[in-house]
N, C-alpha and C positions, 0 to 999 in steps of 0.2 A: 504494500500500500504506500502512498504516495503523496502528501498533502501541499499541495504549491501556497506561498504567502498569497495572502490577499489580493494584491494586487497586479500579481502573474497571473493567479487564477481568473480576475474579473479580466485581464489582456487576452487571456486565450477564449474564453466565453465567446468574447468580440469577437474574435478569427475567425473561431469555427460560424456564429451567428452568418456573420460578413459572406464568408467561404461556403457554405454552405444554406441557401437560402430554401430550400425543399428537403424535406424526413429525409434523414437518412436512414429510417427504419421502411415506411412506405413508398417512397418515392414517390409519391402523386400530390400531399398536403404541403403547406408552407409551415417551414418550423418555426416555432414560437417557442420552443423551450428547449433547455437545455438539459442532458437526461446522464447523471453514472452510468453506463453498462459495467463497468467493476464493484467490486466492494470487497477491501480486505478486512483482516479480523476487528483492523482499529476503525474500520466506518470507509466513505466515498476514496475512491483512488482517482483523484485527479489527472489521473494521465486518459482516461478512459471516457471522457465527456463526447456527445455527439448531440448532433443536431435534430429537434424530434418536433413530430404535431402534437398537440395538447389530446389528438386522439389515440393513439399511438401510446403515448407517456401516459396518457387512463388509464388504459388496456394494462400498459405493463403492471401498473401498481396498486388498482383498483378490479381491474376487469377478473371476471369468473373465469373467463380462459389465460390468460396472462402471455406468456410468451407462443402456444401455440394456438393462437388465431392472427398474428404477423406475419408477414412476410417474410421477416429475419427469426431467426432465435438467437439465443442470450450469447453465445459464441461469436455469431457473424456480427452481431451490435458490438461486441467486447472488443474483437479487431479490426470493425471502423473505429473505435476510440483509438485505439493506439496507432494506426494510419492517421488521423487527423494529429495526435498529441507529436507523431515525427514530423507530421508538415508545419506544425505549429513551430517546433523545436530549431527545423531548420532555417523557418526564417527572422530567428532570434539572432 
């Protein structure tokens, strides 16, 4: 797990937001939020942030089916976060 200071973390939000303007979980909705796909023992792994629809981000943490009524499961979301957390990295 992985917790970035405050204000690296609110810089990358921005990237991926910016960079990524449509779900990265559905591809069709515009993402509004910003979603963990990790979580280590101590809580959020900030390397793991992706870009998500508010419909999408229900599902995962509210919804009756959770990961399998997506498009993605918890894997393929887990390594877009750390494909975006390298593109984030590299242009630091």
């Amino acid at each position: 797990m992985k917790k970035l200071p405050k204000q690296a973390y609110q810089d990358k939000c921005n990237f991926i937001r910016e960079h990524y303007p449509i779900c990265q979980c559905c591809e069709i909705r515009e993402a509004q939020d910003i979603h963990h796909a990790g979580y280590g023992a101590g809580g959020r792994d900030d390397r793991t942030i992706i870009a998500i629809c508010r419909e999408c981000h229900y599902e995962i943490h509210h919804g009756k089916g959770g990961y399998s009524v997506l498009s993605k499961d918890r894997q393929e979301l887990l390594e877009i976060g750390l494909k975006n957390h390298k593109e984030w990295q590299d242009k630091c």
